[in-house]
C-alpha positions in Angstrom: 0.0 0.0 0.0 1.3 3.5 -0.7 0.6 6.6 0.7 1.5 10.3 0.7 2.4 13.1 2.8 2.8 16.7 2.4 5.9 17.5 3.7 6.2 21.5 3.2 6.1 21.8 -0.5 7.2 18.1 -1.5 5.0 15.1 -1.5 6.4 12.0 -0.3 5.5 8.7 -0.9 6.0 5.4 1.1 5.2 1.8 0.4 3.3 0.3 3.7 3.4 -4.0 3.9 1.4 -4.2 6.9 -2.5 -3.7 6.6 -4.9 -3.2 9.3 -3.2 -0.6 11.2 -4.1 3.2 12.1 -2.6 5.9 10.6 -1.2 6.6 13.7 0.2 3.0 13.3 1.5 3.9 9.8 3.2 7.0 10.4 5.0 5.5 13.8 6.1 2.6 11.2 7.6 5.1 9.1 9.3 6.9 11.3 11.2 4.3 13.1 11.9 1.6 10.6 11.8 4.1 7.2 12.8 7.5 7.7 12.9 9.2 11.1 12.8 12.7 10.0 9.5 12.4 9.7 7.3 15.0 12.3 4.0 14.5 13.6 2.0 15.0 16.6 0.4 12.4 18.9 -0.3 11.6 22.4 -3.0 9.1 23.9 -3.8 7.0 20.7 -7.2 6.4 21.9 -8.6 9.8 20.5 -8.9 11.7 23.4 -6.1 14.3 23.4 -7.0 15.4 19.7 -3.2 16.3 19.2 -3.3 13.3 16.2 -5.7 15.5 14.4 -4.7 16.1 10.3 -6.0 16.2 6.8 -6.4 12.9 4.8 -7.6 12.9 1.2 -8.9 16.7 2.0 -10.6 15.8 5.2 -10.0 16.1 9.0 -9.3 13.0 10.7 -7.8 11.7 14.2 -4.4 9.8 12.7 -5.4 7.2 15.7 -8.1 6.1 15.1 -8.6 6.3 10.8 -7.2 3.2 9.0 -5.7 4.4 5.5 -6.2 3.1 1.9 -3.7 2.6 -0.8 -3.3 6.5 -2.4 -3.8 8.2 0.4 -3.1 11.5 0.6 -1.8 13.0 4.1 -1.9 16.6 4.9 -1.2 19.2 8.0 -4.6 20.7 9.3 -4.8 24.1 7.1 -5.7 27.5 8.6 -2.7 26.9 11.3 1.0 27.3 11.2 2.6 24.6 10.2 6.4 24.2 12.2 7.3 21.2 10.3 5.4 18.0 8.1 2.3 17.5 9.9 3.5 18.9 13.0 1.0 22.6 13.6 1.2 25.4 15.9 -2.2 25.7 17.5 -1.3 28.5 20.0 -3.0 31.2 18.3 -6.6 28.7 17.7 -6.2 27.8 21.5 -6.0 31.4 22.2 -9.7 32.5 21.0 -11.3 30.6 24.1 -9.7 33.8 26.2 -10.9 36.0 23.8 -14.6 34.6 23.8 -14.7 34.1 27.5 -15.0 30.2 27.1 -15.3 29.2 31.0 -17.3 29.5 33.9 -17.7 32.5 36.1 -16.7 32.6 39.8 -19.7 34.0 40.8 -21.9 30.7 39.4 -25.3 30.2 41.4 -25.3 27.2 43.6 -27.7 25.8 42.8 -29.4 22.1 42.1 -29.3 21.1 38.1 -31.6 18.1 37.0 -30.2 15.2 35.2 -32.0 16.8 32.2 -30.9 20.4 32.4 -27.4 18.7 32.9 -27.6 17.0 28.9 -28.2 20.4 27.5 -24.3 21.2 27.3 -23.3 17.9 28.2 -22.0 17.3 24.7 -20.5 20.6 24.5 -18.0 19.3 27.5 -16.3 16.5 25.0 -14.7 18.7 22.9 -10.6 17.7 23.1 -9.4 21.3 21.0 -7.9 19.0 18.1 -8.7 21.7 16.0 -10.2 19.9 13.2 -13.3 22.3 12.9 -10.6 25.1 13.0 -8.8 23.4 9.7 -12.3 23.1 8.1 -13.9 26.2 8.5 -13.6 28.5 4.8 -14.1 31.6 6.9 -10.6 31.8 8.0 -9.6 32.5 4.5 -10.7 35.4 4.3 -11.0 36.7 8.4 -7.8 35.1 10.3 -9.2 36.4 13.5 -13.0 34.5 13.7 -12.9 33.8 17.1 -14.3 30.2 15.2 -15.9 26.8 16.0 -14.4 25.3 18.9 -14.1 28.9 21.1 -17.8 29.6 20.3 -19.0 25.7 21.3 -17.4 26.7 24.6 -18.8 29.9 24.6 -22.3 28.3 24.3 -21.3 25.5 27.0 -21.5 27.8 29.8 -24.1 30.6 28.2 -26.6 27.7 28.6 -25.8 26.4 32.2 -28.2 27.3 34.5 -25.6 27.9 37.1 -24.0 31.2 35.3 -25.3 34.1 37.2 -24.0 36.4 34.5 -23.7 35.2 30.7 -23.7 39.4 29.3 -19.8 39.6 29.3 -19.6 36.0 27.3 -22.2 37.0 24.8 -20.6 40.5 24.4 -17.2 39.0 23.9 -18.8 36.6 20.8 -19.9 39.7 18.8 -17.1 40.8 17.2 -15.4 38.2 14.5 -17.5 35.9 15.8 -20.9 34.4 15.7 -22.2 36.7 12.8 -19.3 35.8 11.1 -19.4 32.3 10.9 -21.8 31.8 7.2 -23.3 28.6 8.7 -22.0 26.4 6.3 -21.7 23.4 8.4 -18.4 22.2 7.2 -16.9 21.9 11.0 -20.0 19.7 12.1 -19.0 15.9 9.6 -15.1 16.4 11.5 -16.1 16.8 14.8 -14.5 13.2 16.1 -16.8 13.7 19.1 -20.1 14.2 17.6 -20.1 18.1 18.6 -22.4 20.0 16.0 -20.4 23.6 16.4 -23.0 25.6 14.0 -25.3 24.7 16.2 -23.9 25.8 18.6 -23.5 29.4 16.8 -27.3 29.4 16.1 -28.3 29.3 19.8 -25.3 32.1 20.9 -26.8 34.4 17.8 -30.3 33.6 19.4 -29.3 34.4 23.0 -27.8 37.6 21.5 -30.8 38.9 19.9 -32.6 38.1 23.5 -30.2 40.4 25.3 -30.9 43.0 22.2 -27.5 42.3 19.6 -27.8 42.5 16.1 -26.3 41.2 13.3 -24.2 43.7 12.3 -24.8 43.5 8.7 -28.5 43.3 8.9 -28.5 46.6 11.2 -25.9 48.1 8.4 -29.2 47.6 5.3 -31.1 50.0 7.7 -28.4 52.8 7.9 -26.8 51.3 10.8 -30.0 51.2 13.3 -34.0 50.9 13.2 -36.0 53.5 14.5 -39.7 53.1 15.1 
């Protein structure tokens, strides 16, 4: 089987005998039997850290968990630096949780959440910041500083917990280069590994927003920058 990997502006290719193994797999065979300047990134092959996370064939994939096919074609995640092969720098991408507020206030209520008010972010609390909605999202190619998918999933997470005695300084710090500038296009929902549906996500923070009296900024714009009844 072969396979290929973008390594900066060459493409490599390397014949794989053993079948049945993870990309992960693959890549770790490389490096030590084949060629060990080969970079990637990995940490707890059982797809929890998200530092595996890459491109295959155009997609976003966890390298522990996808088994290849002969052809593939193996690529950094885009829309991050890359230092070296597959190897990214996701410092900036991490840094967007600070700038939407992504994490629970000190000043929470104490108070008593039912098993069912407990689901509604439940899922919200998987996310493992691999970065794959990050590297899928076509917004960043034209607005490098959309606070983006993963930042406003946690945003959400703690907007909708009951316990939050104050949610205005969250949903004021998603407003700019953020939820109205995400075009809804869905393309970070298919590579979530954990199921997370970040547009989602977006459409209940632009609802909230509207509650507490935000506007799209482009909509207010097509009426001369305000309404006035």
């Amino acid at each position: 089987m072969t396979i290929n990997i973008k390594r900066g502006e060459e493409l490599v290719s390397y014949e794989i005998e053993e079948k049945n193994l993870t990309l992960l797999q693959v890549l770790t065979q490389i490096k030590t039997e084949v060629d060990s300047s080969l970079s990637f990134s990995s940490g707890c092959r059982s797809s929890v850290c998200g530092s595996c996370a890459m491109r295959v064939n155009g997609r976003e994939v966890l390298a522990c968990a996808y088994k290849p096919s002969e052809g593939d074609l193996i690529e950094p995640l885009r829309n991050v630096p890359v230092l070296r092969d597959l190897v990214v720098d996701m410092d900036k991408a991490y840094g967007f949780n600070k700038i939407a507020k992504a994490w629970g206030l000190p000043t929470s209520k104490s108070i008593s959440v039912s098993p069912q008010d407990a689901k509604q972010n439940e899922l919200q609390s998987d996310c493992i910041l691999c970065g794959s909605c990050y590297s899928a999202c076509p917004v960043y190619s034209v607005n490098s500083e959309f606070i983006g998918p993963f930042a406003l999933t946690r945003s959400w997470k703690y907007v909708s917990d009951l316990r939050q005695s104050d949610i205005s300084s969250t949903i004021a710090a998603v407003q700019t280069s953020g939820i109205y500038d995400c075009t809804l296009c869905g393309e970070c929902v298919p590579v979530c590994p954990q199921g997370i549906a970040p547009k989602q996500d977006i459409v209940m923070l632009k609802n909230k927003s509207g509650v507490l009296g935000y506007m799209d900024p482009s909509f207010a714009s097509s009426f001369g920058g305000g309404l006035t009844f």
